[in-house]
MARLUMPA-537126 format. One record per residue: residue in three letters; x, y, z of N, C-alpha, C in turn. Coordinates in nm, 3 decimals. Layout:
BEGIN
SITE   residu      n_px      n_py      n_pz     ca_px     ca_py     ca_pz      c_px      c_py      c_pz
SITE      Ala         X         Y         Z         X         Y         Z         X         Y         Z
...
END
This chain:
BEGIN
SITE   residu      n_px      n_py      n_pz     ca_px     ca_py     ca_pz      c_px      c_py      c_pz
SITE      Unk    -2.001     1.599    -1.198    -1.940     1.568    -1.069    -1.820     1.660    -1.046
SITE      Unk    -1.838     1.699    -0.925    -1.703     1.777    -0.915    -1.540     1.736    -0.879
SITE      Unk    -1.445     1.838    -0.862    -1.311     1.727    -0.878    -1.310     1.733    -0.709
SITE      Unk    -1.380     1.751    -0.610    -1.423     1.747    -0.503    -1.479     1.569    -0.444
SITE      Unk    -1.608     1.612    -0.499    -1.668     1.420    -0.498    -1.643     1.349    -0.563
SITE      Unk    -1.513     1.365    -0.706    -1.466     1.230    -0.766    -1.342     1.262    -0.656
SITE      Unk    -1.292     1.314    -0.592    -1.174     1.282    -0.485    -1.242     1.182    -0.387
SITE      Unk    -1.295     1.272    -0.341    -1.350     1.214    -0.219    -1.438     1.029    -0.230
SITE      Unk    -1.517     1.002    -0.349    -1.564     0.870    -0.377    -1.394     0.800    -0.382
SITE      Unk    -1.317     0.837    -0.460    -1.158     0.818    -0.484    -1.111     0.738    -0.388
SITE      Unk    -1.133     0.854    -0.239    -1.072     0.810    -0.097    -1.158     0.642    -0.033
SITE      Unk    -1.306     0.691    -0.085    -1.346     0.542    -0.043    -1.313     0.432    -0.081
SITE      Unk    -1.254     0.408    -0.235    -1.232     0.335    -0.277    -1.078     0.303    -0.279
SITE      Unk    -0.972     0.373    -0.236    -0.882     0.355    -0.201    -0.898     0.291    -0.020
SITE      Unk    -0.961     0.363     0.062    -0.940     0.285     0.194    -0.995     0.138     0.171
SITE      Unk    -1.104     0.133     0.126    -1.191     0.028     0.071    -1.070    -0.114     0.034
SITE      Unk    -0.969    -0.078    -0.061    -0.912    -0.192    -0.170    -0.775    -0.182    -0.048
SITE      Unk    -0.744    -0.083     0.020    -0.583    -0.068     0.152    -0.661    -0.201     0.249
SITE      Unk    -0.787    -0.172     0.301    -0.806    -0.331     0.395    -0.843    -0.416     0.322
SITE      Unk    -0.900    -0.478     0.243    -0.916    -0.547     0.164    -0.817    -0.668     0.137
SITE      Unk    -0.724    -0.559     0.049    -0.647    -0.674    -0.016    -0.531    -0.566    -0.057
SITE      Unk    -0.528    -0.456    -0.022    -0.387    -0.357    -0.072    -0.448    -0.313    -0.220
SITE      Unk    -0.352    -0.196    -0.272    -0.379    -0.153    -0.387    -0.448     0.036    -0.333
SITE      Unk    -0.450     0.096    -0.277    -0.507     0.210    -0.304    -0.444     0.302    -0.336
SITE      Unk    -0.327     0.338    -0.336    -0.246     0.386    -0.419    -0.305     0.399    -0.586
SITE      Unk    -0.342     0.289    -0.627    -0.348     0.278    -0.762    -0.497     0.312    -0.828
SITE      Unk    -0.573     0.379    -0.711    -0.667     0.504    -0.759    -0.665     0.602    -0.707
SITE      Unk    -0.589     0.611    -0.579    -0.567     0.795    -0.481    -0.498     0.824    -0.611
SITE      Unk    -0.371     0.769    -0.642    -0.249     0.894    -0.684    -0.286     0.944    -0.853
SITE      Unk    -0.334     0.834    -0.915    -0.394     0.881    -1.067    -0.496     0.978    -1.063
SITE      Unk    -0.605     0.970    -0.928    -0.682     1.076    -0.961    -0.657     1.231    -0.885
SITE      Unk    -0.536     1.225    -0.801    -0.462     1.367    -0.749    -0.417     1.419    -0.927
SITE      Unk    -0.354     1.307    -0.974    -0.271     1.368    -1.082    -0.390     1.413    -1.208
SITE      Unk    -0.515     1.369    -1.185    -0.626     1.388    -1.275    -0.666     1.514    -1.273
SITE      Unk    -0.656     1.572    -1.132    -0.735     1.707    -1.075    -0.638     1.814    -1.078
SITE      Unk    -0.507     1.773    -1.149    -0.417     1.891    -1.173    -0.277     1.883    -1.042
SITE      Unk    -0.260     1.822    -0.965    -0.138     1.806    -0.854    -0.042     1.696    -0.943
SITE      Unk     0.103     1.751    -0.947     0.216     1.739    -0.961     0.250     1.533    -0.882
SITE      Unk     0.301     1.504    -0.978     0.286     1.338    -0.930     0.369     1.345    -0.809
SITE      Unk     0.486     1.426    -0.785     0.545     1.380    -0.636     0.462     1.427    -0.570
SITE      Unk     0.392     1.538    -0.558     0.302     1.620    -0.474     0.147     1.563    -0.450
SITE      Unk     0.083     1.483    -0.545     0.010     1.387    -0.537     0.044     1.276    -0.423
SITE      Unk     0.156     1.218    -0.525     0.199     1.098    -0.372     0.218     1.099    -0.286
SITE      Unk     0.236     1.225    -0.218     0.269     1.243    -0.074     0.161     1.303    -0.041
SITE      Unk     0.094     1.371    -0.112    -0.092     1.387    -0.057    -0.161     1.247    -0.016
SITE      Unk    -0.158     1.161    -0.169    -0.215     0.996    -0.140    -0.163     0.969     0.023
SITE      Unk    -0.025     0.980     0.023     0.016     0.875     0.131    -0.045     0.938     0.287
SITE      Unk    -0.057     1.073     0.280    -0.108     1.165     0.412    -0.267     1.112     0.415
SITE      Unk    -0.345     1.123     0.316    -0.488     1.111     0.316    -0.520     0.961     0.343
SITE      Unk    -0.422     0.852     0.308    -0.477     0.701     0.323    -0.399     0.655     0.469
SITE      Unk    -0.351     0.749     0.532    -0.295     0.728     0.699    -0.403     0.719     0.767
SITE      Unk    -0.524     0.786     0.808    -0.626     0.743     0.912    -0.713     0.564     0.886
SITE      Unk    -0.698     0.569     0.702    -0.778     0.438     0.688    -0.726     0.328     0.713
SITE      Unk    -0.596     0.315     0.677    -0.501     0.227     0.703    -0.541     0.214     0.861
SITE      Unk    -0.485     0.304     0.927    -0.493     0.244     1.123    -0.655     0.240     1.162
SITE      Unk    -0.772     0.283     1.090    -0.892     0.243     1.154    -0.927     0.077     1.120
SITE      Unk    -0.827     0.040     0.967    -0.819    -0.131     0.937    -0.740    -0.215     1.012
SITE      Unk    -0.628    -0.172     1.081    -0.557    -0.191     1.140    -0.656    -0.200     1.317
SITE      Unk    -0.722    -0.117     1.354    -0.801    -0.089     1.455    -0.912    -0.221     1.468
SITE      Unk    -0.907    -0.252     1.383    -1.083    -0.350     1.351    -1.010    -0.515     1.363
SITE      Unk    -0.864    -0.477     1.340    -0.798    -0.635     1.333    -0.722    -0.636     1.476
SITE      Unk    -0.730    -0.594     1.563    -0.583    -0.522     1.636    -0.629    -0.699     1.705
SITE      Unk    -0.744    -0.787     1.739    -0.736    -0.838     1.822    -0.724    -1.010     1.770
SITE      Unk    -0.691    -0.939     1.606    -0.692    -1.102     1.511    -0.509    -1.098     1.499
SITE      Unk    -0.411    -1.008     1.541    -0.281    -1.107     1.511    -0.247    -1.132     1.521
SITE      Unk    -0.112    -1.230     1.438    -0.096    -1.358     1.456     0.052    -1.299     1.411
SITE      Unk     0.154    -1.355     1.489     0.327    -1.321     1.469     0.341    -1.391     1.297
SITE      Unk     0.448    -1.323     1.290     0.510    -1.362     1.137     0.626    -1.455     1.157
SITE      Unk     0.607    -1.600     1.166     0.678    -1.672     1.191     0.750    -1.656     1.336
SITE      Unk     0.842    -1.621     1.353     0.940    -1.589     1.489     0.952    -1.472     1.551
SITE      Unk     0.867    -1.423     1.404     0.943    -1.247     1.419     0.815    -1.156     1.520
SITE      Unk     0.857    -1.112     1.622     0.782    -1.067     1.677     0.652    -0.934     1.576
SITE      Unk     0.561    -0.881     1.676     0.493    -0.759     1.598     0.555    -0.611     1.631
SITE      Unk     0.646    -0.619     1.729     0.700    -0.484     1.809     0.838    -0.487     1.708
SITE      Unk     0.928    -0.653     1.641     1.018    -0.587     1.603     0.983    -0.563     1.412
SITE      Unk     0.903    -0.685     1.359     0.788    -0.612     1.243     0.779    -0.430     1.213
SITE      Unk     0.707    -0.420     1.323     0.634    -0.266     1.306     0.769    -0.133     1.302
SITE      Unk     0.827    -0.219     1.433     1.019    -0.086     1.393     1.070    -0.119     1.286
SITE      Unk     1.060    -0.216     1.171     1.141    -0.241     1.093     1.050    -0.144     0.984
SITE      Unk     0.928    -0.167     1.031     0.830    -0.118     0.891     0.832     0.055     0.896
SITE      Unk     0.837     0.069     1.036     0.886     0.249     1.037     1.018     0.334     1.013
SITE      Unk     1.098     0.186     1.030     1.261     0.289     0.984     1.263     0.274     0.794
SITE      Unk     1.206     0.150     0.775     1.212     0.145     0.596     1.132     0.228     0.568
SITE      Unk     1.013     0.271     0.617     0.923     0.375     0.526     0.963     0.526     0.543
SITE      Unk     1.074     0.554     0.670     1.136     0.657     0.664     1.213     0.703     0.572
SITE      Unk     1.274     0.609     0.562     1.407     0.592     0.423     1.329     0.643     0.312
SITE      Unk     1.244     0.563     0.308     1.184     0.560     0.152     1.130     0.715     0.159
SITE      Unk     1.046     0.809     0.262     0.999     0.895     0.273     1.109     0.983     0.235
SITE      Unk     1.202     0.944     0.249     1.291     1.076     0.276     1.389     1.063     0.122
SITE      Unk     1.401     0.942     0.086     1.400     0.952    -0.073     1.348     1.027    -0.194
SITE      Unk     1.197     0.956    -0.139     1.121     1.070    -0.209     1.106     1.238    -0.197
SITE      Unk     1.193     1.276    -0.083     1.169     1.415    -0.074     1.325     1.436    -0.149
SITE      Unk     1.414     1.413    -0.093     1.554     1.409    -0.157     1.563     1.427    -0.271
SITE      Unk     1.499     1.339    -0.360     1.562     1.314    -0.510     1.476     1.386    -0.628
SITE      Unk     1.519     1.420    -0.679     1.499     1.532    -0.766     1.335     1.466    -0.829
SITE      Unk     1.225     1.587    -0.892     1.078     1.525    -0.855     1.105     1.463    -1.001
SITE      Unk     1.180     1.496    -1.101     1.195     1.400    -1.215     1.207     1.238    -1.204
SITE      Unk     1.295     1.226    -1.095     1.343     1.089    -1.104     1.210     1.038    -1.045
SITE      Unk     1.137     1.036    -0.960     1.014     0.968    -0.961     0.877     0.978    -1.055
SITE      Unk     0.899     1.091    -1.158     0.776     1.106    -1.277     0.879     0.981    -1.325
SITE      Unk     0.990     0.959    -1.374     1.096     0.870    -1.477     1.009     0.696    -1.360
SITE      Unk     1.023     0.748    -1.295     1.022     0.518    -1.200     0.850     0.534    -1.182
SITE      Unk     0.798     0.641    -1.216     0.635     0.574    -1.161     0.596     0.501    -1.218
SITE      Unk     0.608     0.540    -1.378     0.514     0.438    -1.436     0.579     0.286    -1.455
SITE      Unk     0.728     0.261    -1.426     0.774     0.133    -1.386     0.755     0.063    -1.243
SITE      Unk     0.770     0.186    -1.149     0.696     0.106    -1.011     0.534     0.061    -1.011
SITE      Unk     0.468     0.119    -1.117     0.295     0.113    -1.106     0.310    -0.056    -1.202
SITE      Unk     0.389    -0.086    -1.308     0.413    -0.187    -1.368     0.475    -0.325    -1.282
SITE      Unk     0.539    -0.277    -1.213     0.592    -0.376    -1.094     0.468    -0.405    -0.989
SITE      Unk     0.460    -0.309    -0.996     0.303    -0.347    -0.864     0.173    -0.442    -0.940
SITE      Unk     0.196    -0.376    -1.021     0.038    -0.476    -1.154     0.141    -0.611    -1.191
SITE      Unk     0.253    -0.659    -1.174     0.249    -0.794    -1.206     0.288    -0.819    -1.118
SITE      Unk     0.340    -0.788    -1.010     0.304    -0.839    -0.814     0.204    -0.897    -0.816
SITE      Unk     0.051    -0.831    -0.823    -0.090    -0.782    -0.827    -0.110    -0.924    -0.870
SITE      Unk    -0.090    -0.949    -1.017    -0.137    -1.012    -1.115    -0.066    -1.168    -1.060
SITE      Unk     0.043    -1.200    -1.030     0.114    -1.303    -1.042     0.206    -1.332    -0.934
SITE      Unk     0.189    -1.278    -0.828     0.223    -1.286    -0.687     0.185    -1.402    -0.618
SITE      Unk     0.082    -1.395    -0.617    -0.027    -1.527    -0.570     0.080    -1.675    -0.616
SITE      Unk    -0.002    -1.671    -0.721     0.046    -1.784    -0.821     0.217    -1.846    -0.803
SITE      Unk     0.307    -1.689    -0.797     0.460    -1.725    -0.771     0.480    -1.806    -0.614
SITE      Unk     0.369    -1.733    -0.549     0.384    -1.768    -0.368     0.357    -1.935    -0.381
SITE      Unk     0.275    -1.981    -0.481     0.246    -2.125    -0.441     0.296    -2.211    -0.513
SITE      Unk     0.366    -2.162    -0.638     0.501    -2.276    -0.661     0.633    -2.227    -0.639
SITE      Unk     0.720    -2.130    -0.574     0.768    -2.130    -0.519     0.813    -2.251    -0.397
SITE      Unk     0.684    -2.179    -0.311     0.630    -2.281    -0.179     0.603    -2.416    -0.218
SITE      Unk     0.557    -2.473    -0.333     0.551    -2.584    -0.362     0.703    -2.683    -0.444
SITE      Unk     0.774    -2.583    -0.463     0.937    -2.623    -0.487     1.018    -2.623    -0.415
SITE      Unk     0.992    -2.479    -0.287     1.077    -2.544    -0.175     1.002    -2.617    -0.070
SITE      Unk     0.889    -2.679    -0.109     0.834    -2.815     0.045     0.790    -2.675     0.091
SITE      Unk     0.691    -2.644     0.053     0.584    -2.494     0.119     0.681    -2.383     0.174
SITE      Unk     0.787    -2.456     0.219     0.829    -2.274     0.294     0.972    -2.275     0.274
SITE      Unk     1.029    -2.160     0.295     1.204    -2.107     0.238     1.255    -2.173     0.429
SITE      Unk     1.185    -2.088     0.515     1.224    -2.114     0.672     1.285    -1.996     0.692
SITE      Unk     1.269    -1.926     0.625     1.362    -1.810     0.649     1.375    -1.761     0.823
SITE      Unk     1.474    -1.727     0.846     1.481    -1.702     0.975     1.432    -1.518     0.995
SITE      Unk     1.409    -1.461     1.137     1.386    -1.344     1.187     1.477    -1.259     1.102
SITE      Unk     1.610    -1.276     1.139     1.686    -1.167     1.036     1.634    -1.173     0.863
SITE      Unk     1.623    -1.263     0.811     1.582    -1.235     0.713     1.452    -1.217     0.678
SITE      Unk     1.348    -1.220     0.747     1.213    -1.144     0.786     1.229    -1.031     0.724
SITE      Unk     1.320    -0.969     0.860     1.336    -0.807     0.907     1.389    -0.763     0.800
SITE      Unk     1.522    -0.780     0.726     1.551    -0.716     0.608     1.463    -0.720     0.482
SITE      Unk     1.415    -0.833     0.460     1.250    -0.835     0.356     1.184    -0.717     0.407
SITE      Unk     1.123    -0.706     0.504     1.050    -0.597     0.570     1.124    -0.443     0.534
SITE      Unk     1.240    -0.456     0.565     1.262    -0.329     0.506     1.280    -0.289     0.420
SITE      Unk     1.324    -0.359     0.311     1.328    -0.316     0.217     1.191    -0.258     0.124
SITE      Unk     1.094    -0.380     0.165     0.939    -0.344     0.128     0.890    -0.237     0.174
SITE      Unk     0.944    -0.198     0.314     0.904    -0.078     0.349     0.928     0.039     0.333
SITE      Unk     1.088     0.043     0.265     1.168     0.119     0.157     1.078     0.198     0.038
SITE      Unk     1.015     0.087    -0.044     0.974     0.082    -0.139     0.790     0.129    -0.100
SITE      Unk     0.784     0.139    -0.001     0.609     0.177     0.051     0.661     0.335     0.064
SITE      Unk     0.754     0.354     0.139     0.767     0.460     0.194     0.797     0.581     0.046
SITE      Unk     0.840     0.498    -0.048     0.919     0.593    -0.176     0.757     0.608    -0.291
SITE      Unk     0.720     0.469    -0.299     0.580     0.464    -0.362     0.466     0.412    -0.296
SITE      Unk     0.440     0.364    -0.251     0.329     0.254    -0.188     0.315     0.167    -0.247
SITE      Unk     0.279     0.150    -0.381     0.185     0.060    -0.485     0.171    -0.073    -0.438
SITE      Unk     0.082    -0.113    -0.362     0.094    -0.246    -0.369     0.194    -0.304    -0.248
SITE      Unk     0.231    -0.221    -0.178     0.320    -0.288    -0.038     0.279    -0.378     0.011
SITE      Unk     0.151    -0.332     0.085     0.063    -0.494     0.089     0.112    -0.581     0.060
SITE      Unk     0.031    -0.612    -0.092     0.037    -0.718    -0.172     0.211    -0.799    -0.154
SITE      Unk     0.277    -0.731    -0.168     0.440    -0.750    -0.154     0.516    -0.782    -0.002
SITE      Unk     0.405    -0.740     0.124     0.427    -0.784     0.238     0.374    -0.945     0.240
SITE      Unk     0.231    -0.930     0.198     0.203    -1.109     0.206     0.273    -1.188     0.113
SITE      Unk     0.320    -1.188     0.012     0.386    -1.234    -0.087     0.530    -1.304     0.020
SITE      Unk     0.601    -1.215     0.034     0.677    -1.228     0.126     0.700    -1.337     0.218
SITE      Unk     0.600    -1.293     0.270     0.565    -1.417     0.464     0.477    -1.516     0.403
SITE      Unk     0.411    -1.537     0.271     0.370    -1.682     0.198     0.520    -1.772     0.151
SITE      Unk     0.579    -1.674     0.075     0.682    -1.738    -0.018     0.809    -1.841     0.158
SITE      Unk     0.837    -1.725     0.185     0.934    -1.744     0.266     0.904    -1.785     0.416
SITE      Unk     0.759    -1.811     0.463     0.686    -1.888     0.582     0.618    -1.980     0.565
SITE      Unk     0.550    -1.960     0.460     0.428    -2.018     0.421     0.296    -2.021     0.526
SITE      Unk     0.328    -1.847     0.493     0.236    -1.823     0.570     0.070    -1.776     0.494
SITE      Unk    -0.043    -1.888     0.581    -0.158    -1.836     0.486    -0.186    -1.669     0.468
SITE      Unk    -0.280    -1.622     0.330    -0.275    -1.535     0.264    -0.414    -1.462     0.415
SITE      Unk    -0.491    -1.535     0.438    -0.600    -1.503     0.504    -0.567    -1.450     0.659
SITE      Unk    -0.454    -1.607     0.671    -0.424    -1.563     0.834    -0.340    -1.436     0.861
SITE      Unk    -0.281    -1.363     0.731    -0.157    -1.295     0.774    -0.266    -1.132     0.704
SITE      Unk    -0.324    -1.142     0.666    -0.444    -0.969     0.647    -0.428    -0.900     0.757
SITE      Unk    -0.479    -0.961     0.885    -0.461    -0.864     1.010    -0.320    -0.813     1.034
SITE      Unk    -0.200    -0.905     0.977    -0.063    -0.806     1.016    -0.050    -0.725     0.911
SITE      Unk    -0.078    -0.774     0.790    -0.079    -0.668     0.655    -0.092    -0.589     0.699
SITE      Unk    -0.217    -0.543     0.735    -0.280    -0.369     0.741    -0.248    -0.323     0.872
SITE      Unk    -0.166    -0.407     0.936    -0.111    -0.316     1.067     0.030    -0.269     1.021
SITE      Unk     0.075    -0.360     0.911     0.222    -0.309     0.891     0.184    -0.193     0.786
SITE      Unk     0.100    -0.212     0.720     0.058    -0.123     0.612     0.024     0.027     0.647
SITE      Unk    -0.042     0.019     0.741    -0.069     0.159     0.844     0.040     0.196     0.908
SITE      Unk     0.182     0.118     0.936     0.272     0.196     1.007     0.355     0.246     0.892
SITE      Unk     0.391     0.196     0.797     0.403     0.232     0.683     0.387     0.351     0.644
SITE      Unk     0.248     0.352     0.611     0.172     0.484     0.569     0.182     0.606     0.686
SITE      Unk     0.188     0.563     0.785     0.180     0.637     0.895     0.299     0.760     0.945
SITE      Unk     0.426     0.670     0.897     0.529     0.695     0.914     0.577     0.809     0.790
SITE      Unk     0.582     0.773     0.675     0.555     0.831     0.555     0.467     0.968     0.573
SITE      Unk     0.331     0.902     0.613     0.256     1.014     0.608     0.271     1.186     0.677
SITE      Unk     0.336     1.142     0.827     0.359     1.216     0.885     0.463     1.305     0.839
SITE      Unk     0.601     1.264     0.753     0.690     1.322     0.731     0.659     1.406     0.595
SITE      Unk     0.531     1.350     0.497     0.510     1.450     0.388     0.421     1.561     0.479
SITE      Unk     0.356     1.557     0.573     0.284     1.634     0.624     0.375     1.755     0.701
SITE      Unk     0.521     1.751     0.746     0.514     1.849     0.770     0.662     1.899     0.622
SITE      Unk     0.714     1.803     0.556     0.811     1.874     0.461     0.764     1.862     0.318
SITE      Unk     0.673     1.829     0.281     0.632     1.849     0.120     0.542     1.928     0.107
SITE      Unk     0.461     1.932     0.042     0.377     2.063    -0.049     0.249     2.033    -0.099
SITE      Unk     0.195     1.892     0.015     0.101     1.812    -0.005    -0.032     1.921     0.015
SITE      Unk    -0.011     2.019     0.137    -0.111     2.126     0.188    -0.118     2.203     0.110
SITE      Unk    -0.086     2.207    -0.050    -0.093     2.299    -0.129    -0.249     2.300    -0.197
SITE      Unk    -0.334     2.198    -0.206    -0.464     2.140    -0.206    -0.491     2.074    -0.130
SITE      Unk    -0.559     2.227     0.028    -0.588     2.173     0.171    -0.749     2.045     0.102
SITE      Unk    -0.836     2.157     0.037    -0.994     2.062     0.035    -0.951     1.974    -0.058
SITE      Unk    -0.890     1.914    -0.135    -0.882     1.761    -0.193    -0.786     1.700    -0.147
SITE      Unk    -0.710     1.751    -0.033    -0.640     1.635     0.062    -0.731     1.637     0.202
SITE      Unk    -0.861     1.715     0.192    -0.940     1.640     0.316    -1.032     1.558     0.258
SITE      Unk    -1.058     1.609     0.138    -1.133     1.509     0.067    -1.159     1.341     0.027
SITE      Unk    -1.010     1.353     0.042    -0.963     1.232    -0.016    -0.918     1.174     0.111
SITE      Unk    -0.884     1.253     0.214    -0.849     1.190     0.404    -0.994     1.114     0.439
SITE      Unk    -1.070     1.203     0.413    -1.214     1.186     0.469    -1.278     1.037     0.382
SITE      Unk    -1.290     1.051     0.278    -1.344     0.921     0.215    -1.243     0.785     0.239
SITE      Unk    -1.113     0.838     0.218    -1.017     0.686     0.283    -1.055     0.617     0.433
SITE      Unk    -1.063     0.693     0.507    -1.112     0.701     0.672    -1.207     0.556     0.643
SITE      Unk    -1.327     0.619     0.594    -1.487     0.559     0.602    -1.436     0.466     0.504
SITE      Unk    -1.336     0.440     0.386    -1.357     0.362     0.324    -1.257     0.238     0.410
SITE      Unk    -1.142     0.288     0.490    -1.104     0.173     0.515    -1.164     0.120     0.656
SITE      Unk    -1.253     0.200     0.721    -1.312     0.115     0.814    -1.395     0.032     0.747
SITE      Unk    -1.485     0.074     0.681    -1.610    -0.005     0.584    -1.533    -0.091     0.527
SITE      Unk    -1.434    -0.104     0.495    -1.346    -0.229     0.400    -1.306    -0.333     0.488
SITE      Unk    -1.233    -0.322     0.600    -1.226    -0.404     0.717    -1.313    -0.525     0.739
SITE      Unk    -1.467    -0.409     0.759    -1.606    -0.502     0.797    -1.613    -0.616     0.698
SITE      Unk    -1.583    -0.515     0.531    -1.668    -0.615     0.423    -1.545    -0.707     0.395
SITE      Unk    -1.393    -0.673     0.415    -1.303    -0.799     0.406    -1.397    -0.945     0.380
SITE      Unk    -1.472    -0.954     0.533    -1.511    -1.108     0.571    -1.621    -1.124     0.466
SITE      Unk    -1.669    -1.050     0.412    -1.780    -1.086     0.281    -1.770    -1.053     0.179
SITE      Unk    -1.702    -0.976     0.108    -1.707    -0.979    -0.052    -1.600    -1.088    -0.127
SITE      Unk    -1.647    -1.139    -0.215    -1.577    -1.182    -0.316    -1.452    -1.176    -0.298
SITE      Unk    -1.353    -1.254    -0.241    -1.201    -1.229    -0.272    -1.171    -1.201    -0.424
SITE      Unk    -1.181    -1.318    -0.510    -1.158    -1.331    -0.663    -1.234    -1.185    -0.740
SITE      Unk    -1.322    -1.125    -0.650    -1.403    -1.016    -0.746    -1.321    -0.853    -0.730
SITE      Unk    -1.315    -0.852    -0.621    -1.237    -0.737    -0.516    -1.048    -0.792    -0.620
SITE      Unk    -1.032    -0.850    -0.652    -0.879    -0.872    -0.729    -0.865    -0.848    -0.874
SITE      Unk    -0.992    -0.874    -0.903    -1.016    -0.852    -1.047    -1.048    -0.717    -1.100
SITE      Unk    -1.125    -0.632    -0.994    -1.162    -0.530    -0.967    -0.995    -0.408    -1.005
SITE      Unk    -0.952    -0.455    -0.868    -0.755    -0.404    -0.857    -0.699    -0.411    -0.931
SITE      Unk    -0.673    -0.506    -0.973    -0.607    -0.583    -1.134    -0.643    -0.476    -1.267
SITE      Unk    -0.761    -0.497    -1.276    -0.790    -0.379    -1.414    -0.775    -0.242    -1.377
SITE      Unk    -0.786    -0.211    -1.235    -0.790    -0.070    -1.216    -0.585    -0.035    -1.253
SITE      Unk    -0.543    -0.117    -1.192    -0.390    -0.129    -1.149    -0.304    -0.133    -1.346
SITE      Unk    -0.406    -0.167    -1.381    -0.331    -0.227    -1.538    -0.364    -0.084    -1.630
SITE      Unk    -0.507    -0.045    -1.590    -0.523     0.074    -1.659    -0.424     0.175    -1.596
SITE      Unk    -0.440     0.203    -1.521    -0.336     0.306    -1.442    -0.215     0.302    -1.532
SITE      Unk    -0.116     0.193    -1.541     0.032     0.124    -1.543    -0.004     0.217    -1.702
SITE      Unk    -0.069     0.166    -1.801    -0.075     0.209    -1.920    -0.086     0.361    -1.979
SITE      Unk    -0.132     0.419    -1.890    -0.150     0.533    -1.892    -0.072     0.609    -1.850
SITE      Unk    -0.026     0.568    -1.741     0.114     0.660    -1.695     0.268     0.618    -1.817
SITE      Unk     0.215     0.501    -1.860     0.380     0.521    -1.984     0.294     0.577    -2.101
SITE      Unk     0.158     0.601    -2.155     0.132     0.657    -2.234     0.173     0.842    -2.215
SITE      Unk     0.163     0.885    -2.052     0.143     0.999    -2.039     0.309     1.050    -2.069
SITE      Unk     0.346     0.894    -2.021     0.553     0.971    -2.034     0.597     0.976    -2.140
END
């Protein structure tokens, strides 16, 4: 197989697991760094190539959402584009060491998000009487900061957006997917655009179309199959992919 069609299968399975349930990060950026690209230069490839799949998942839900408690979706989506700016512009800022030094601890943070997120959201919620109540302002600063942290890594933003609006709304995991992947796509979107014109992502034009092109088809196709595959199988799936990853990147450091 070439390092062409293991990119490109890569991209499907990253758009695939971004509508789903979050997580594509945690097979785009291991296999940029597999095919020889530099881990900051990877991640800002990942984050350019999983921008069309994200908004075609985002596209397929546009007519399922549902507000996040109080907080509107117009002031959501500005909060989710000024934090992923930040974070974008972090990552270009800070020297490319200091993010080889936090990946393999942000990929470890994301795998026990991943792993134990769920579980925290429902006794939490079940210690404070299902929900915190958190008000709009404190929405919006959750939001940014998550979007901080999308914009610098991705891993798992998602996962860390619903976590969020469960713990602190109690808001269901099912009803709140369609804002996920709309916040998740502005996210990525926002991010994406800014490695696209100041990083060094175009340094491997054919395995960043490669990997554009299979995210695309994988996150429309992921959208569809959301409503039918296996929740519990599609997590278990993430989970081992997300754990192998985590191990390997502190083996590699």
């Amino acid at each position: 197989m070439t390092e062409l069609a293991l990119v490109l299968l890569t991209g499907v399975a990253a758009g695939v697991l971004n509508s789903v349930g979050g997580g594509g990060t945690f097979v785009a950026l291991p296999a940029l760094v597999a095919v020889g690209l530099p881990p900051v230069t990877a991640n800002a490839a990942a984050r350019i190539a999983l921008v069309p799949g994200a908004v075609a998942g985002a596209w397929v839900y546009r007519r399922e959402l549902a507000p996040v408690g109080a907080t509107s979706t117009t002031e959501l989506t500005a909060t989710s584009v000024a934090g992923s700016g930040v974070g974008a512009c972090l990552l270009l800022v800070l020297p490319a060491s200091s993010f080889e030094s936090a990946s393999p601890w942000l990929l470890a943070f994301a795998t026990v998000v991943l792993a134990l997120g769920r579980h925290l959201s429902r006794v939490l919620a079940r210690v404070l009487d299902r929900s915190a109540g958190m008000s709009t302002r404190a929405v919006l600063i959750g939001q940014f900061l998550i979007a901080v942290y999308g914009g610098y890594f991705g891993g798992a933003v998602g996962i860390l957006m619903v976590a969020l609006w469960s713990i602190g709304l109690g808001l269901d995991a099912a009803a709140g997917n369609p804002m996920r992947i709309t916040q998740l796509a502005a996210v990525f979107l926002t991010s994406g655009v800014l490695f696209l014109f100041t990083s060094d992502a175009l340094r491997a034009p054919l395995l960043l179309a490669a990997l554009l092109v299979g995210a695309t088809a994988g996150g429309f196709a992921g959208a569809h199959l959301a409503r039918r595959f296996p929740a519990r199988l599609l997590r278990g799936v993430l989970l081992a992919t997300a754990t192998v990853t985590t191990v390997l990147y502190f083996l590699r450091g």
